[in-house]
Every structure is written in structure tokens, then in C-alpha cells.
N, C-alpha and C positions, 0 to 999 in steps of 0.2 A: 674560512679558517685555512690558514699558512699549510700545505702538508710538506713533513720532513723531507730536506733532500738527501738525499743516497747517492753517492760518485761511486760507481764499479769498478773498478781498476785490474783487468784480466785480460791475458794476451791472445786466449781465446775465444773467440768470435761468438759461437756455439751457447757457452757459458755468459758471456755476458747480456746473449738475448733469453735464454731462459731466465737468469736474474731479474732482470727487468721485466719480464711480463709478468712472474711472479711477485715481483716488488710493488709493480704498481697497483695489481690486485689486492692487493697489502693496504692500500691507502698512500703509497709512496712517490716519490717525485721520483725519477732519476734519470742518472747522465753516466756513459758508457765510457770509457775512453780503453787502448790496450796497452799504454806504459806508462812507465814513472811521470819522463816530462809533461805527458799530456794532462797526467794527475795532479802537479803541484801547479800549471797554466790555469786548468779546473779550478782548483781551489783559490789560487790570487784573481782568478776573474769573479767567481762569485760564492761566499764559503759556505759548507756545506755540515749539514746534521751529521753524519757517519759515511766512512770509508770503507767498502768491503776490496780489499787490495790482497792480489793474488802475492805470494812469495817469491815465484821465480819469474822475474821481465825482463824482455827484448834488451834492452837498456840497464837493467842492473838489476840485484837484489831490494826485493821488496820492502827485508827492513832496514836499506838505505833510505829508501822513500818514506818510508814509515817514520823515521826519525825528521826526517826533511818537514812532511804533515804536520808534522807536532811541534815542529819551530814554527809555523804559519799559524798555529791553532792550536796552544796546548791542553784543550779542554777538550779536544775534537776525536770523539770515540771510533777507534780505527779496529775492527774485525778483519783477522787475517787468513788468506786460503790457501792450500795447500795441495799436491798429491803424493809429495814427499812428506809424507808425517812423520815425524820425529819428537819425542821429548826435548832434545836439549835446543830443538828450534822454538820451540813450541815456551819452555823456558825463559830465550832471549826474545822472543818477540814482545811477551808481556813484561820481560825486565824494562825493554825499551819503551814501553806505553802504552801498546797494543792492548785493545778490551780483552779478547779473548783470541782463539785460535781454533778453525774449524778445518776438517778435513775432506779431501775429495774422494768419492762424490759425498757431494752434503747435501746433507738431513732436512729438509724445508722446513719441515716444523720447528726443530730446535735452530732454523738461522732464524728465521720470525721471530722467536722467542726471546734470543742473544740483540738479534734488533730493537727490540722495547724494552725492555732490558737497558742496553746502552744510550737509547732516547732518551728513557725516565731519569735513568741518572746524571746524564749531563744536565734534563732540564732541573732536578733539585741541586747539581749544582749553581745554575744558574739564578735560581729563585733566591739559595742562601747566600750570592754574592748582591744578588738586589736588597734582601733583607740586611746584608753586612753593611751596605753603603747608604748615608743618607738617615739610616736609625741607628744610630749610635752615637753619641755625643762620649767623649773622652774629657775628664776633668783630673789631671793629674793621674794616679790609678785607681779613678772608680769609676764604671762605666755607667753609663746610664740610657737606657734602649726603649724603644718606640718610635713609630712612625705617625701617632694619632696627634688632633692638633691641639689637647691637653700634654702632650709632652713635650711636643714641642714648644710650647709657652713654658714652662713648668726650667728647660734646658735654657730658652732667652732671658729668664730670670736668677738664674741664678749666676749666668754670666754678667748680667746687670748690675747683680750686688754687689759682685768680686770686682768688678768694675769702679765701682762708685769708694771702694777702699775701707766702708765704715761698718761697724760693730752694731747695725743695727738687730733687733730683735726679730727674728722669725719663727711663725709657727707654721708647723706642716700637718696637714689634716686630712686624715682617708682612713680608710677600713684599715684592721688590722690583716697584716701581709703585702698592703701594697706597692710598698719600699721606700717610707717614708725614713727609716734610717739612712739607706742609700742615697737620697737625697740631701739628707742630714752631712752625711761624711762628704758630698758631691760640692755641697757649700763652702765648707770648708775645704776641701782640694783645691779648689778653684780659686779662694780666697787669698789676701796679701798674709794671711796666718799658718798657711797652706804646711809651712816647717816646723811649728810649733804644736804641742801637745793636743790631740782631738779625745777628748773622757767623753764617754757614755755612763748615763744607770738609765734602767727602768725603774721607774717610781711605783708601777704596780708590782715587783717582783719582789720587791723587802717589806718586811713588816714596819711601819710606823715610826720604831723604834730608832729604826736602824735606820731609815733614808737621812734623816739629820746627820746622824754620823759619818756616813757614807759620803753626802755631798761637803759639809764644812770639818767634817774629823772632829777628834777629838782630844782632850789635853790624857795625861799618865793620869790615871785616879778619879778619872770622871767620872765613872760607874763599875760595879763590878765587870771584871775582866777586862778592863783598860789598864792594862797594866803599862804599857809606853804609848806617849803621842801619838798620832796617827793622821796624817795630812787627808785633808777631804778631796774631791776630784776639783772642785772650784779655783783650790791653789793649789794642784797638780798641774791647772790647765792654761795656768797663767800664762797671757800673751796669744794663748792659743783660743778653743774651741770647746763650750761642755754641752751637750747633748741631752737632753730631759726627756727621755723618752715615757708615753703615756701620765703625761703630766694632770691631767684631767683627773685621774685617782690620787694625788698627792693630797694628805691631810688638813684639812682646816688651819691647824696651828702652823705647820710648815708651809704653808702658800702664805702666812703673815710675813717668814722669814725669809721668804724668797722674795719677796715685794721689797721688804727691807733691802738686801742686798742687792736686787737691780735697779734702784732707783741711788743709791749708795757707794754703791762696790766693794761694800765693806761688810766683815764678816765676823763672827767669832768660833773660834770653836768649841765644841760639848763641854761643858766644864773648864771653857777659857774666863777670864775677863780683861784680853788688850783686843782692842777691835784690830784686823787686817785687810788688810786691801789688795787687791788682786786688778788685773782690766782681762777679760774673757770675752769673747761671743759668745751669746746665746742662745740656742737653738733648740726648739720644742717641739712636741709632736703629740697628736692624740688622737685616740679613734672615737669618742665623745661626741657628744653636742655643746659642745661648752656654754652655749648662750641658753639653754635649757637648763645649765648646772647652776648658772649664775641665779638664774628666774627661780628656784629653788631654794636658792641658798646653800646651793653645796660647793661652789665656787665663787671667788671672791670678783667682784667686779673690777676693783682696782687693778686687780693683778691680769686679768684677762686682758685688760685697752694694753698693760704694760708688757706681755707677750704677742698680744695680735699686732705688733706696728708692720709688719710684712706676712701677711696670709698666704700659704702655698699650699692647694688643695689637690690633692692627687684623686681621679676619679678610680671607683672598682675595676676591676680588669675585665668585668659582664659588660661594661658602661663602653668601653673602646678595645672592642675586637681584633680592630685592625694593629693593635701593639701583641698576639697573641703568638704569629709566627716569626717576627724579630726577636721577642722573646726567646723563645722556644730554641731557635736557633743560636740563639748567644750559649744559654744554657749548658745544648750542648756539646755545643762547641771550647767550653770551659770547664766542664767536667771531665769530658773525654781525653783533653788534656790533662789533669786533674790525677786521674783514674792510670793515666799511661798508656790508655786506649787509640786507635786511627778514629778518626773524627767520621759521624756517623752524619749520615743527611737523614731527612724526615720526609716521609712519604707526602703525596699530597691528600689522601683519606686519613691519613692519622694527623694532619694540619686541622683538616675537617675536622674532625672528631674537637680536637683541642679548641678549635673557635666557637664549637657550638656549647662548647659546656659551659656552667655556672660558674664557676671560681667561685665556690663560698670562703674559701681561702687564701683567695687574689694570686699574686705572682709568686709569693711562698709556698701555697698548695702547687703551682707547677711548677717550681724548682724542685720538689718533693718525688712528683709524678716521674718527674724525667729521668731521676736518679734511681732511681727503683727500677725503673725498668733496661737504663744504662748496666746496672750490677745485672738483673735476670737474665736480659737477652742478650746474644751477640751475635745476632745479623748484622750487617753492612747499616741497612737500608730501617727503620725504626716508622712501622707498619701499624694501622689501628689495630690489628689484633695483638700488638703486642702491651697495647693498652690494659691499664685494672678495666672489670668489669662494666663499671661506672659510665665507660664512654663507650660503651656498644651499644647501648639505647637510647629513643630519642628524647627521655622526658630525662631527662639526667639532672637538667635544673631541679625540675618538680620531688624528683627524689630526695636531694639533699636539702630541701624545706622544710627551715623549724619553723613549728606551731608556734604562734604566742598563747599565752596564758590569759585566760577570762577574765576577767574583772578589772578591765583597766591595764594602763601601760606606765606603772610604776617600771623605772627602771633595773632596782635588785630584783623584783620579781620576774623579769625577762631575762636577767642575768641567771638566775638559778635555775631558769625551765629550759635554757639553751643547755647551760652546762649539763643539767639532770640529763635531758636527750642525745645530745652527746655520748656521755658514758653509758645510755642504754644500747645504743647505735655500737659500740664498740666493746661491748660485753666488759664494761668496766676498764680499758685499759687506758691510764691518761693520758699516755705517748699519743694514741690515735685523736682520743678527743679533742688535747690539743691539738692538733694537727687540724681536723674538721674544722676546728672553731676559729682557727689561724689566728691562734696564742701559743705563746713559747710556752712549755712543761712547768717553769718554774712561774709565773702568770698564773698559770691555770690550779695549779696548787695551793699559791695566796689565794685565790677566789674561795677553792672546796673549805678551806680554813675558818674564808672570813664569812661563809654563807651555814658553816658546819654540816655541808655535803657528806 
């Protein structure tokens, strides 16, 4: 293994051989020089981990060189020495870039310490300029991150279709929280509709009633409390983009009319009678089995071959790990902005921590994670202790493990013993439950409704 180099940069002879015998005992490489020029020749012949560079040299002031360093290297963590201690030097040193500023004689324990210190941090910058390049795909303004080689197929795809120009039907399919709407909007970003209107619903989040309405509208007088027209998102979305999300829970009778209108394009609304025509992409999503829905009868066959013509399967976040720390870094790197906060790096034990856990709640549970602890703490530096409890132990998967229910793997009967545990798990509160179960609040609401939780 590589050990860090250390360039000394002191006009005294004395001090730069103590340094050195103490640094290398350290675990450290290092190279002596006792002025500026010999410091910036140093560093263009071969660059180096950290600078310990005295203030006053033969050749000039030190945060002239200092400033010089950080043209050659602006990432390059430069510790500065002194016998003239002063606050307002001490001020401009680090205005100028300097890590920090120690005084003569110095402290061995605390330069050791300002030395790792300034290592770790350059290397987490270093890691989140790797994890910046290369996992991230940019599709208009929606990002879409990973470096595993389900996303990156998942990113060639859907440049393929933006590609190809045409309105063909896609469904996306993963756990719920995986970022299958992101993908959803990434589609269309990406796409020649890219300008035109993108409508979302959830079809588990309204009641029955209402998803009808919601997607085709309705006329003045359709039903109690229609009192004026009301456009559905289908022809809001004209030309553009509508977005079906959790389409696998959509009703019997309304997967008839949906079958109608994509095979169609034509529509009416609640209490219409002139058919309308609309041209939209389609784009669906579900955390399902569909092909278990169909074998059942609780999903239409027809309508399934007429959403599955482009399948995009997003795997769990347990399944590829290695998308855990580009994540994590986007995160928050987007929040921190967000927030009005300086952008925070992430340690390498709390990366740890992050790759070993379960995501029972995919990327949404760690978008969750990271903001909570973004709002709690305010170190620099975002440390597994500053993690929930959750990730200080090692069976943390095992923890968050629901039981199935006895007798068979009926699916509402799996649905009610998740959600039951859940809210026992969180002493009743739904915000949390949902959140464990990685369903939005109003989701998890239509369930308690339709199960009479």
C-alpha cells in the first residue's frame, strides 16, 4: 500500500529532520526541501498528499507559496508553521486555503492528528469526485445515479428510446422506493416530448371512485359535487407524458378503460358522451407481480402485453451495493445545497455502515436517512455515529425482517401482517410505518381503509 507523501517545507535544518523522523514513524513518506522554489520544483516533479510549510522563507513568504501550491493542486491540504503566532496570519493563511495553522514549537500529537485529519479529507474528497464521475447520467433535470451494471443498462435504455422518437409503452418494475418515478420523469426528459406536459397519479393513493376522474375528468353534473368540468391528466398531458404509477392496484373496471384508451386514444369523460382523443406516452410502474395478478384474475391479461411492450426492471438497493455510495453522495450533495448548508463529505465507516444495511425501503429510505441526520448534526465530516441506531449493528437486515403469516401466501393477507407490523414497530405512527414499508403516507392510508386496519 501507497503511504502518503508529506513535502516539509522549513528553512530550518533542525525542524525539518525532526519532522521527518517523526513523520516517517507516522507511516509517512517524506521529502525535505528549505524554500519556496525548492517546494513548488517538489511538487511539479512529483505531487504530493500534504504540505507542512513554514510561514517565513529564505525566498519569500510562505503564503505566497501557499497560494502558488494550490494553483498546482487545488485539492492539496497544506498545514502551515509558524513562531510568529498571530491571529490575523493565522486568519489569512486559511482564507488563502491553508488546512489549518500550527504554532512553534508544535505539539506532535496534535500535528499527527491535523495530518489525518487533512489525509481523510482530501481522500473523501477524492472518492466523492470518483463517485461524481462516471455514475451519474444527466437527462434534461433529472439525475439518475449508480454505478452497478443494472443502471447502467436501465441509463442505455432509456437513451435508446428517446432515441428511437416513438410513444411506445413502458413499464418499470422494482420495490417500492426504488426510483421507479425517477426513471419515469428520466424517460421523458430525455424524450422528443421532453417540453410538453409530464402528469403523474398514483392509482393506489385514491379511492376507486376517483381514479376515473382524476385520469379522464369529468363533465359539470356528473356526480354530486361536480359542479364545473374538470380536465383528466390524460388531456392535460397531451403531446406530452402521463405517468401511472402503482398501476397493479388499479380496479377491474378501470383497467377495461384503460385498455380501451391505449389501444384507442380516445377517451370520454365522467358523465361525457363525445368520445376525445388525446396522443400521450405511457408510462407505468408497479411494485407487483403482475404476471401472478393476471394468473389470478385480478389483472387483465390484455392490458398487461399492452403495458409490458418495453419492460424496465429496477433491482432493490440490497441487490447492488455498489450504487450505495454515489447515491449517498448525490444525496447530499443536493440537500446540502437545498438546506443552504457547505457540502458535507461522508466518512468511510458510515459509507460502511450505509452498504451493509438492508434498504427495506430502497433509495427512499436513504434519502430519508440522510436528511435527518443533515437537519441533526452539523459536523463537516457525516460519521457512522452519527447514524439512527439501526446501523450500529451487524444484523440490521435481520432486524428489520417481517414475518410472513401462516397459512399460505395469499397476497392481502401479507399485505395486512406487513402493514399490522409496521405500525406495531412504530407504536402506531403512520408517517414512520410508511416510511419502513417504503409507501408514501397517503398509500398506506388507502391500504388501513381498504383492509379496515
Amino acid at each position: 500500500m501507497r503511504k502518503p507523501r508529506v513535502v516539509v517545507c522549513d528553512d530550518e535544518m533542525l525542524i525539518r529532520l525532526w519532522l521527518s523522523e517523526h513523520l516517517a514513524d507516522a507511516g509517512l513518506q517524506t521529502e525535505e526541501v528549505a524554500d519556496g522554489a525548492s517546494l513548488l520544483a517538489a511538487l511539479q516533479r512529483e505531487p504530493a498528499d500534504l504540505v507542512l510549510l513554514d510561514l517565513r522563507l529564505p525566498d519569500g513568504s510562505g503564503l505566497d507559496f501557499l497560494a502558488r501550491a494550490k494553483a498546482l493542486d487545488p485539492a492539496l491540504p497544506v498545514i502551515m508553521m509558524t513562531a510568529y503566532g498571530e491571529i490575523e496570519t493565522a486568519v489569512a493563511a486559511v482564507r488563502a486555503g491553508a488546512h489549518h495553522f500550527l504554532e512553534k514549537p508544535i505539539a506532535l500529537a496534535e500535528l499527527l492528528l491535523l495530518i489525518q485529519q487533512a489525509l481523510d479529507a482530501r481522500q473523501l474528497r477524492a472518492d466523492a469526485d470518483r463517485y461524481r464521475d462516471g455514475c451519474r447520467w444527466q437527462f434534461a433535470d433529472v439525475t439518475l445515479v449508480g454505478r452497478s451494471a443494472a443502471m447502467r443498462r436501465i441509463a442505455e435504455l432509456i437513451t435508446r428510446v428517446a432515441a428511437k422518437g416513438s410513444a411506445v409503452n413502458v413499464l418499470v418494475r422494482g420495490e417500492s422506493g426504488t426510483g421507479k418515478g425517477v426513471v419515469a420523469r428520466a424517460i421523458h426528459a430525455r424524450g422528443p416530448r421532453h417540453a410538453q406536459p409530464f402528469m403523474s397519479v398514483n392509482c393506489a393513493s385514491l379511492p376507486d371512485n376517483l381514479v376515473e376522474s382524476e385520469l379522464f375528468g369529468h363533465e359539470a353534473g356528473a356526480y354530486t359535487d361536480a359542479r364545473e368540468l374538470k380536465r383528466g391528466l390524460v388531456e392535460i398531458a397531451h403531446n406530452g407524458t402521463i405517468f401511472l404509477d402503482e398501476i397493479g392496484d388499479l380496479a377491474k373496471p378501470l383497467q377495461a378503460k384503460l385498455l380501451h384508451f391505449l389501444e384507442t386514444h380516445e377517451f370520454r369523460r365522467v358523465g361525457g358522451v363525445r368520445n376525445l382523443e388525446v396522443d400521450v406516452h405511457v408510462v407505468t410502474a408497479t411494485n407487483r407481480d403482475l404476471e401472478e395478478a393476471v394468473a389470478k384474475g385480478d389483472f387483465r391479461e390484455d392490458l398487461f402485453y399492452r403495458l409490458n411492450v418495453l419492460p424496465v426492471t429496477i433491482p432493490p438497493l440490497r441487490e447492488r451495493p455498489e450504487d450505495v455510495a454515489p447515491l449517498a453522495t448525490h444525496f447530499v450533495e443536493t440537500m446540502c445545497r437545498e438546506l443552504g448548508q457547505a457540502t458535507r463529505e461522508i466518512a468511510p465507516d458510515a459509507l460502511e455502515a450505509l452498504e451493509e444495511y438492508g434498504w427495506p425501503g430502497n433509495v427512499r429510505e436513504m434519502e430519508n436517512v440522510l436528511e435527518r441526520v443533515l437537519l441533526l448534526e452539523d459536523e463537516p465530516v457525516i460519521r457512522r455515529a452519527h447514524l439512527p441506531a439501526e446501523f450500529h449493528g451487524p444484523a440490521v437486515a435481520r432486524e428489520k425482517a417481517f414475518v410472513l403469516p401462516a397459512g399460505g401466501f395469499d397476497l392481502e393477507q401479507i399485505e395486512r401482517a406487513f402493514i399490522s407490523q409496521a405500525l406495531d414497530r412504530t407504536n402506531g405512527n403512520k408517517t414512520q410505518a410508511a416510511r419502513l414499508l417504503g409507501l408514501s403516507r397517503d398509500t398506506l392510508r388507502y391500504r388501513l381503509e381498504k383492509y379496515g386496519i
